[in-house]
N, C-alpha and C positions, 0 to 999 in steps of 0.2 A: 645697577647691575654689577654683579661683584667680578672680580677679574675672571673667575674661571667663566662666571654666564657668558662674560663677551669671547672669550674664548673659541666656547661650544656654537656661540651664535653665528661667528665671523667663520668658524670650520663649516656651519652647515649652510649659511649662503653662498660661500665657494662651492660645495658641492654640490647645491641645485643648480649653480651659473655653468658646471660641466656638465651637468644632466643635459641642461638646454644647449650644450653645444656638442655634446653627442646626437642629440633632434634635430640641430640642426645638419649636421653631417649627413643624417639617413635622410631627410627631405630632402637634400641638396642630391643626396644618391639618388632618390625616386626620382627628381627633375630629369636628370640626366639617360636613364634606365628606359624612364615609362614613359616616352615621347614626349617632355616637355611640358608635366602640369604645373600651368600657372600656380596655381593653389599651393603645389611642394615648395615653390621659391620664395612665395611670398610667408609662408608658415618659416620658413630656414632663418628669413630675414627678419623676422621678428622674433624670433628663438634666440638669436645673435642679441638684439638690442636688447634684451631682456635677462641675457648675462651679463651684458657690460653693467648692468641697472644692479645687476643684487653682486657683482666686484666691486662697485662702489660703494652699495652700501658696509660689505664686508670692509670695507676700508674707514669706514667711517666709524664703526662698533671698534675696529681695533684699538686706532685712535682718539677714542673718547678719554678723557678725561676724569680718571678717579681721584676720591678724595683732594680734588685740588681747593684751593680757598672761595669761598664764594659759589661755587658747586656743589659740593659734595659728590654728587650722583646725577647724571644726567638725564637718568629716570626718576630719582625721586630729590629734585635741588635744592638746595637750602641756602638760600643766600647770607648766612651769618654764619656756614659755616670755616672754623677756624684749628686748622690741625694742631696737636697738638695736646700737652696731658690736661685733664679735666682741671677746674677749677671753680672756685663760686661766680661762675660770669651769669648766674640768673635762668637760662636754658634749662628746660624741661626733656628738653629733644623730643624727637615721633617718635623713636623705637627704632629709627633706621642704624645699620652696626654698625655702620663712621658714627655715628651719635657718641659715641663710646670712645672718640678718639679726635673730639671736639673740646678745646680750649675753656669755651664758652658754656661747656655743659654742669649744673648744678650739681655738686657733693655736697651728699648729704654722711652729716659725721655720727 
């Protein structure tokens, strides 16, 4: 994932983890409002665990790991890879765009 995807990705699971905790806010009102349904508290409380779940994953996207050695991409990883400018180290690469700024990737003259 290139840095802007994690980005875009980490922006839009914080903003469903607020979605669920404006849900839960309105269940938590109907609890209180509409004499006490079971059902609005228990919906509130699982709208809550289910934001802390995509804050963390947002937290995880953020902090991943681009281009680092032995990674590359922690959606598509390459364990040989080696940053750095090109050279005859043998490598074909996939086509992925750190391929292009792998050590170990073949020049052709």
């Amino acid at each position: 994932m290139s840095p802007l995807g994690q980005k875009l990705a980490s922006t839009w699971l914080r903003e469903k983890a607020l979605d669920l905790r404006t849900a839960a806010s309105r269940a938590d009102k109907a609890y209180s409002t509409g004499g006490g349904y079971e059902a609005a508290r228990y919906v509130a409380d699982k709208y809550r665990k289910a934001a802390v779940l995509l804050d963390d994953a947002a937290t995880v996207v953020e902090d991943t790991p681009m281009g680092a050695p032995g990674v590359r991409d922690p959606d598509h990883p390459c364990d040989m890879f080696s940053p750095g400018k090109p050279t005859n180290g043998g490598c074909q690469g996939d086509g992925h765009y750190l391929c292009a700024g792998c050590m170990l990737l073949e020049v052709s003259r």
